[in-house]
C-alpha positions as CSV (number, residue, x, y, z in Angstrom):
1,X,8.0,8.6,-33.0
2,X,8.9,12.2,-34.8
3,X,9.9,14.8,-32.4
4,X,8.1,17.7,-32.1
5,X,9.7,20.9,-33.1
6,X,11.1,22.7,-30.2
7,X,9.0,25.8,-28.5
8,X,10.4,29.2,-28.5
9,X,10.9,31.0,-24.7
10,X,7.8,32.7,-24.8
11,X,5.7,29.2,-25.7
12,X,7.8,27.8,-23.1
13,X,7.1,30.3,-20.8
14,X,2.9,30.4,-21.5
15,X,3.0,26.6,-21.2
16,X,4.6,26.5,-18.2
17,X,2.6,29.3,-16.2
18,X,-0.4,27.4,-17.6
19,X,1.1,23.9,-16.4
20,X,1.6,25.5,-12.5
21,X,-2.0,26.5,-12.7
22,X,-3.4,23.7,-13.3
23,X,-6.6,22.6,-10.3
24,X,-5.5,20.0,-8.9
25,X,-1.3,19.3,-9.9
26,X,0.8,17.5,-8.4
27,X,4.4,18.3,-7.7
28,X,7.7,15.9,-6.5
29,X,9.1,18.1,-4.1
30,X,12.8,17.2,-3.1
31,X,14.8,18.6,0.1
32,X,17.9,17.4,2.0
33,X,19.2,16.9,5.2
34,X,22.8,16.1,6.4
35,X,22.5,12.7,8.6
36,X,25.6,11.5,10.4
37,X,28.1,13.8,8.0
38,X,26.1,12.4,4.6
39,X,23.6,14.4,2.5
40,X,20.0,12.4,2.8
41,X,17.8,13.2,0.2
42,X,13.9,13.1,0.7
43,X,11.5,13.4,-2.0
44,X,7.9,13.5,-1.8
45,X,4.4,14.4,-3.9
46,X,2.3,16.8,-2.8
47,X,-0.2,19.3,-4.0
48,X,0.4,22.4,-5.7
49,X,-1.1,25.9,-5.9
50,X,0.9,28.8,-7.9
51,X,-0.1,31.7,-6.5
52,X,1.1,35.5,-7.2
53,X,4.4,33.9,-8.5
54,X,4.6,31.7,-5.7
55,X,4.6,27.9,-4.8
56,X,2.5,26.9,-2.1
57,X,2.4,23.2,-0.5
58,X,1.4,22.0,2.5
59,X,2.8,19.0,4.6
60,X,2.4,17.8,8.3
61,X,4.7,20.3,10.4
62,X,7.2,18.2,11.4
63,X,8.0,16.1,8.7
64,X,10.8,15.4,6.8
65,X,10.2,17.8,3.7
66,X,9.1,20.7,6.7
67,X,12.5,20.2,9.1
68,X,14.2,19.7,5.5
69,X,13.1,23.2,4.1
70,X,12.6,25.0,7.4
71,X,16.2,24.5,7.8
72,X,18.2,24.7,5.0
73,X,15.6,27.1,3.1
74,X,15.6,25.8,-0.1
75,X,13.3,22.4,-1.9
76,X,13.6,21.3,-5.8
77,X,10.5,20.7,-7.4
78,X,9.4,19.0,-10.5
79,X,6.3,18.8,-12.3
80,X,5.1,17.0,-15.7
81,X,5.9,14.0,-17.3
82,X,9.5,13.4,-18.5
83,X,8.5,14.4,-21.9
84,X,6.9,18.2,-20.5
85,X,9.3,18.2,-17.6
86,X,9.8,22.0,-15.4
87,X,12.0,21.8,-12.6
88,X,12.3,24.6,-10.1
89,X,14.6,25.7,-7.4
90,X,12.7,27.3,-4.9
91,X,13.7,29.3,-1.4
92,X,12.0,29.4,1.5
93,X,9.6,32.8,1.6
94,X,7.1,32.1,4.2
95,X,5.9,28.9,6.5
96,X,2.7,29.2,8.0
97,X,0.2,26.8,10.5
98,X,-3.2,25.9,8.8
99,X,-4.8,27.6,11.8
100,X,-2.7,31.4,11.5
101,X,-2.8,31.2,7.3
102,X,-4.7,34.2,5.9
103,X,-8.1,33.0,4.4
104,X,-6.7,34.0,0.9
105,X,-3.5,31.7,1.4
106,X,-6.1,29.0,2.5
107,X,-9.0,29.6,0.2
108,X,-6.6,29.9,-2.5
109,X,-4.9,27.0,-2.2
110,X,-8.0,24.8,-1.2
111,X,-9.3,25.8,-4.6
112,X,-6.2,25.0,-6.6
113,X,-5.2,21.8,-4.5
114,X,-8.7,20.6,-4.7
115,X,-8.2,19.7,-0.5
116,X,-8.2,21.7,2.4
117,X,-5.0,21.0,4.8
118,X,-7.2,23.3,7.5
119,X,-9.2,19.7,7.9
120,X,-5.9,17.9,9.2
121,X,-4.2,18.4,12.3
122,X,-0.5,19.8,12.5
123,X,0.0,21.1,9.1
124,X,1.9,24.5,7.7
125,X,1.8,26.4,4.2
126,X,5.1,26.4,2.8
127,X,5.8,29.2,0.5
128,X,8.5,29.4,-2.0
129,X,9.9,31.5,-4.4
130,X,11.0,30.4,-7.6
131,X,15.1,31.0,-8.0
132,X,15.9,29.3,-10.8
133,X,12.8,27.7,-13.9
134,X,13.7,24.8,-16.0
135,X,11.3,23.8,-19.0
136,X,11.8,21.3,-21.7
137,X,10.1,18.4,-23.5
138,X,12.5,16.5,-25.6
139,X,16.5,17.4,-26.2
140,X,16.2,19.9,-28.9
141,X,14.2,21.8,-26.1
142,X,17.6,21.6,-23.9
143,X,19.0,24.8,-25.3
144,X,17.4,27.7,-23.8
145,X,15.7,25.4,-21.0
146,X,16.4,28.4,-18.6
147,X,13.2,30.4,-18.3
148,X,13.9,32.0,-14.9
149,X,17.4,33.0,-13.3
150,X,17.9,34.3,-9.9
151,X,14.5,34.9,-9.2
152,X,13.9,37.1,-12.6
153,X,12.1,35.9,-16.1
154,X,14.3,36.0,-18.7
155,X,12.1,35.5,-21.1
């Protein structure tokens, strides 16, 4: 199978705000937790919104991927296939009960998620920031993968 020609930044960029907008995405997020002196990695799909440059998930309150990221502050994400892959490194900006959450953090991510965590019980928001954007699709795209750095487009 030929190999596409690689994008340029900006394509990469478009595509890749597009991608995180998507109704109804799914994302892998990762986090970590330090068990008995050894790094435990816990990875998980959930639902996505992007919203005003933001990631927002939401997950049961006290699980693993909440205590993970509520402590350490910071969760890896992934979305696409292998072939369309952005990967994300994300702090922790904001965590908020279903119940306290803004009716635009709610409404907005009902819409995007396509559910609404204010139906289950014990839930937060989780909001991260991008840090760090990764974008690629095949290895000529590996050069120049970097579309965001320290929390700042450099495309």
């Amino acid at each position: 199978m030929p190999v596409a020609a690689p994008r340029t930044v900006t394509e990469r960029k478009a595509d890749t705000l597009a991608m995180l907008g998507t109704p109804a995405i799914d994302v892998w997020v990762a986090s970590a937790d330090i068990v008995k002196g050894a790094l435990r990695a816990h990875l998980v799909p959930l639902s996505l919104a992007w919203m005003d440059g933001r990631v927002v998930i939401a997950v049961g309150s006290d699980s693993a991927t909440a205590r993970n990221i509520r402590v350490h502050g910071t969760a890896r994400l992934g979305l696409g296939p292998t072939r369309d892959v952005v990967m994300m490194d994300a702090v922790l900006e904001d965590m908020i009960g279903v119940a306290e959450a803004p009716s635009a953090l709610a409404d907005g991510y009902a819409a995007q998620a396509d559910w609404d965590p204010r139906t289950a019980d014990e839930y937060v928001y989780v909001v991260l920031r991008p840090e760090r954007i990764q974008a690629w699709r095949e290895s000529n795209e590996l050069s120049g993968r970097t579309l965001m750095r320290a929390g700042r487009w450099v495309v």
